[in-house]
N, C-alpha and C positions, 0 to 999 in steps of 0.2 A: 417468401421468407423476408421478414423485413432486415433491415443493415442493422446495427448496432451503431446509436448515438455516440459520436467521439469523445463527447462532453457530457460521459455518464456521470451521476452521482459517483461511483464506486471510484473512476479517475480523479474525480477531485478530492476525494478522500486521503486518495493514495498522494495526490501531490501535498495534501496539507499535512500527511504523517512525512511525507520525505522535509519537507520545510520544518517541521520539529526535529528533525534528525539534526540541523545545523545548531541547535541551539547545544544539541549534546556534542555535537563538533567544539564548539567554543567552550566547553566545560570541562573536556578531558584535557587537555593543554594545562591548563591551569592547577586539576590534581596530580599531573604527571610534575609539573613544575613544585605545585607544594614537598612531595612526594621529598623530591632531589634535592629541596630545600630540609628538609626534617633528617635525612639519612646523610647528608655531605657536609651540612651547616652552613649553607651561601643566604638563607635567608635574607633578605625577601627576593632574592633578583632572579631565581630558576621561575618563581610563582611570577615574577614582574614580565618577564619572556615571556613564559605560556599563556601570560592573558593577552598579551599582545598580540601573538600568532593566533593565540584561537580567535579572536578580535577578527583579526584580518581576514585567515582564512573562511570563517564562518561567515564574513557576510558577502566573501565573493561568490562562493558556493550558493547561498542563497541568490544575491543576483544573479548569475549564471544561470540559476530553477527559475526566477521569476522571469526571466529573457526568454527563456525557450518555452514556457507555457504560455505568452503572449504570443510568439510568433504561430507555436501552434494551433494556438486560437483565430490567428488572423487568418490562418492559411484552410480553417473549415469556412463553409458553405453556413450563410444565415440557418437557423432554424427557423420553420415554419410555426407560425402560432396558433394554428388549427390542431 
């Protein structure tokens, strides 16, 4: 029975929708911020926050994915070219 490649198509798939998920990370901050700005009247500074946070947070999270799917990668065995 053969093993299952670590580095299926399907895996990378799934890390490239998880890496789109940060972009929607930094997007919701920013409607939450609008949001509090339309309903309280702080304009522009609830939305000037959320972009900031989602900013930040989103691209740690993303580095954070990209750190751990290089390690993981270092840590399989060459593939054979045969």
């Amino acid at each position: 029975m053969p093993v299952a490649d670590r580095s299926s198509p399907e895996r990378d798939v799934g890390f490239y929708f998880a890496l789109a998920q940060t972009g929607v990370e930094m997007v919701v901050p920013i409607a939450i911020g609008a949001f509090l700005d339309n309903r309280y009247g702080w304009s522009p500074w609830a939305t000037a926050v959320g972009a900031v946070l989602g900013l930040a947070g989103g691209l740690w999270h993303m580095l954070l994915m990209i750190k751990r799917n290089e390690e993981r990668q270092r840590s399989q065995p060459p593939r054979d070219s045969t």
